[in-house]
C-alpha positions as CSV (number, residue, x, y, z in Angstrom):
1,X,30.8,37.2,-14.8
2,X,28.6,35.4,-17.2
3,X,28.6,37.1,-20.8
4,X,26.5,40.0,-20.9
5,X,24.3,39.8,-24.1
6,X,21.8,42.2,-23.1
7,X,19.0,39.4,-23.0
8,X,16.7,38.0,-20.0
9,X,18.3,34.7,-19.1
10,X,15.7,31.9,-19.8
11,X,14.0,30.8,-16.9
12,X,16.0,27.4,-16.3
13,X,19.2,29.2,-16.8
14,X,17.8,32.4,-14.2
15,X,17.2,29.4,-11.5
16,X,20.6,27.7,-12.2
17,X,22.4,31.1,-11.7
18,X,20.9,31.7,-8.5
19,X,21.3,28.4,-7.1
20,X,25.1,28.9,-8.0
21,X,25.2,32.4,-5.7
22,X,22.7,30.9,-3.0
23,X,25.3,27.8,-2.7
24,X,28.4,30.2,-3.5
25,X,27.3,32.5,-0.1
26,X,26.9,28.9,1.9
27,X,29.9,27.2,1.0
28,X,32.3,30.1,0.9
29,X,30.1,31.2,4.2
30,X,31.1,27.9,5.7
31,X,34.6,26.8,4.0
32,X,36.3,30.1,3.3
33,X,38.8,30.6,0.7
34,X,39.6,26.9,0.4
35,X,36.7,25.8,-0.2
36,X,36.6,23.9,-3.7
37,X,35.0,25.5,-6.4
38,X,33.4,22.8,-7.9
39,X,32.2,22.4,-4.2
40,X,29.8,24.8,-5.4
41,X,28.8,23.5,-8.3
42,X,27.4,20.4,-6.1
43,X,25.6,22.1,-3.5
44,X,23.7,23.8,-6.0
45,X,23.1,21.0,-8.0
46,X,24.5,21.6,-11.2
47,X,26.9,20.4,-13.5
48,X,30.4,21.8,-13.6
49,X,30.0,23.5,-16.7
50,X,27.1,25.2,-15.7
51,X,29.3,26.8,-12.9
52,X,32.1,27.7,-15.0
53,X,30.0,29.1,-18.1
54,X,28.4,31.7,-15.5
55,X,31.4,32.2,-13.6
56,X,34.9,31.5,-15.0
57,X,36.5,32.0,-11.9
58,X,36.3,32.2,-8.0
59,X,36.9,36.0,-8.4
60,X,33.2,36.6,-10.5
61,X,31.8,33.9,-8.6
62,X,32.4,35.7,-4.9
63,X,31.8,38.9,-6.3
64,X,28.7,37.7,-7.8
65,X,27.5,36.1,-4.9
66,X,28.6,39.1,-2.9
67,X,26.3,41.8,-5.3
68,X,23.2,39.4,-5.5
69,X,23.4,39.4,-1.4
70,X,22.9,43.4,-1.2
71,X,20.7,43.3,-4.3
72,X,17.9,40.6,-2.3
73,X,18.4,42.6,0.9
74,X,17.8,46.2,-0.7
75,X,15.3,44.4,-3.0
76,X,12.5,43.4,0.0
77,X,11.9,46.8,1.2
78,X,9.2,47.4,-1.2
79,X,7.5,43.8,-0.6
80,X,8.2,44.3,3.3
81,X,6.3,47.9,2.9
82,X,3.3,46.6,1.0
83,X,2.6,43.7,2.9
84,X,3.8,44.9,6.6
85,X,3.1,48.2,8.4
86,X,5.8,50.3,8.5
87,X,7.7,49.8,12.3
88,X,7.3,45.9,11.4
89,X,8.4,46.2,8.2
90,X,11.8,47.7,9.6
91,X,12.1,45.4,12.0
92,X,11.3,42.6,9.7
93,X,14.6,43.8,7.3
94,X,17.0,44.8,9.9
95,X,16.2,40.8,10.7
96,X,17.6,39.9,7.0
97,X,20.4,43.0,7.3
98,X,21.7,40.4,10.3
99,X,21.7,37.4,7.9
100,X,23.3,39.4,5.5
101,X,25.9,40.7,7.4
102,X,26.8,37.4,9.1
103,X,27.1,36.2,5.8
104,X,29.3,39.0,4.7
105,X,31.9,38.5,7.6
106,X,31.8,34.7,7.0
107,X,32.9,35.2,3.3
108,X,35.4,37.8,4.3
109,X,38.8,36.6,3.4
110,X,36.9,35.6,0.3
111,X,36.0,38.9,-0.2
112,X,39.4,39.9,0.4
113,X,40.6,37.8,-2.2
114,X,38.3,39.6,-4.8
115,X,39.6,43.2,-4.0
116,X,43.7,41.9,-3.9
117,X,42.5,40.6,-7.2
118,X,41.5,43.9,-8.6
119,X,38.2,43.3,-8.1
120,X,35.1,45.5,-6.5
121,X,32.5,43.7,-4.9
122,X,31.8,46.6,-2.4
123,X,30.9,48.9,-5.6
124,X,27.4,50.5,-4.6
125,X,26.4,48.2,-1.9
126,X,26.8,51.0,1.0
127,X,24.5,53.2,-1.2
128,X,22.5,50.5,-2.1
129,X,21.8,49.5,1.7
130,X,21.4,53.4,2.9
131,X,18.9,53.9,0.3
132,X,17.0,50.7,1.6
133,X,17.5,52.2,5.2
134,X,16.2,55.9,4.0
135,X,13.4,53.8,2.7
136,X,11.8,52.2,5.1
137,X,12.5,54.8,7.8
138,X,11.1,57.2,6.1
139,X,7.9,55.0,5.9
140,X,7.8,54.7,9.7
141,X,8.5,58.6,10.3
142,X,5.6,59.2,7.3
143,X,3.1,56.9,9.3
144,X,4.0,58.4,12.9
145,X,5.9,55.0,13.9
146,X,9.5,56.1,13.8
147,X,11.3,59.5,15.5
148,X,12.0,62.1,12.9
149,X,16.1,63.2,14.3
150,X,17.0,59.5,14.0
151,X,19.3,59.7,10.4
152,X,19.6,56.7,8.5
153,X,23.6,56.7,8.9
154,X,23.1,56.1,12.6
155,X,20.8,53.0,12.0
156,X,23.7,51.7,9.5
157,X,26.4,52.2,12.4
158,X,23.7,50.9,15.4
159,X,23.0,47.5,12.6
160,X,26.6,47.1,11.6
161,X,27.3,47.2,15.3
162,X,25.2,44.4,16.0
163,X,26.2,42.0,13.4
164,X,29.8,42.4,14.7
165,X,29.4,41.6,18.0
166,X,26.6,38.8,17.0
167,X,28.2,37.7,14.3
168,X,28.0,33.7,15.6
169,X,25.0,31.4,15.4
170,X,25.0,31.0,19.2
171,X,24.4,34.7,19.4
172,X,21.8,35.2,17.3
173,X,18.9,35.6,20.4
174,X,21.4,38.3,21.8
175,X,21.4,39.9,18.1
176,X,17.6,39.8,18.2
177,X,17.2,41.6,21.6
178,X,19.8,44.2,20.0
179,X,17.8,44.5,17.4
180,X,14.5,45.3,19.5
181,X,16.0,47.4,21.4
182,X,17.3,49.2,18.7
183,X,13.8,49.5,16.8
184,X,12.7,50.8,20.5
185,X,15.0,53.6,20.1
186,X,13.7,54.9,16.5
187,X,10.1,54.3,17.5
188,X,8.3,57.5,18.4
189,X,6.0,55.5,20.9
190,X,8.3,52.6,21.8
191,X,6.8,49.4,22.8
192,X,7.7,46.9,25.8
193,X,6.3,44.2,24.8
């Protein structure tokens, strides 16, 4: 990864590194293991260098992209909670848990790559996600929205479920009905509307 001085990147540098990992998810997403590495570097419109100096290799860059995926998934519950009530606010993220999981299985032989490599992009993500889960459904049980025997473990295994089997763009309407039907299932009044 990028060298780790301790210091806030400045703010030019904070928006080149994340249009590396944003272009890094789509390109990888899209290409798979052969896609080019300066490939990414193009899509995210900046110069070669730029790529390298934050990412020396493919490895860092995958595993990078990988981590900042889980972190900007786990990191809208709070904004989802504050802005949305509860039951929408759940259904709002399992939304993005879709994206991010169709994302995940699209870089998966990258990803692959990374761990034969030595590398741990998986690290805390699992944790990282049931937290999130935890999070939000104990903000629907806390305003009566949600049932209370439901454990976040099950939503996990119901999500992951989901993004497996609508894993393709075509099936992204069937992943939203899935999805409705799951929130249905949690709520402790459940809506058919």
């Amino acid at each position: 990864m990028a060298q780790d001085t301790g210091r806030p990147l400045r703010a030019d540098a904070q928006r080149n590194r994340d249009k590396i990992l944003a272009a890094a998810v789509r390109v990888f997403t899209e290409e798979g293991l052969d896609a080019h590495y300066e490939r990414v570097a193009k899509v995210a419109g900046v110069g070669t260098g730029t790529l390298y100096r934050n990412f020396p290799t493919r490895e860092t860059l995958i595993e990078a992209a990988y981590r900042n995926e889980v972190a900007r998934l786990c990191d809208a519950v709070p904004g989802l909670l504050e802005t949305l009530p509860a039951r929408e606010a759940l259904r709002t993220w399992m939304g993005h848990f879709i994206d991010y999981a169709t994302a995940k299985l699209g870089m998966a032989e990258a990803l692959r790559s990374v761990v034969a490599s030595g590398g741990d992009p998986y690290g805390h993500s699992r944790e990282m996600i049931q937290t999130a889960i935890t999070t939000l459904m104990e903000a629907g049980v806390a305003a009566g929205a949600l049932r209370r025997d439901i454990l976040p473990s099950d939503l996990f295994a119901a999500l992951a479920g989901i993004a497996l089997t609508s894993a393709e763009p075509a099936q992204r309407d069937q992943a939203e009905r899935l999805l409705t039907l799951t929130l249905d299932g949690l709520s402790a009044a459940p809506s058919h509307g």
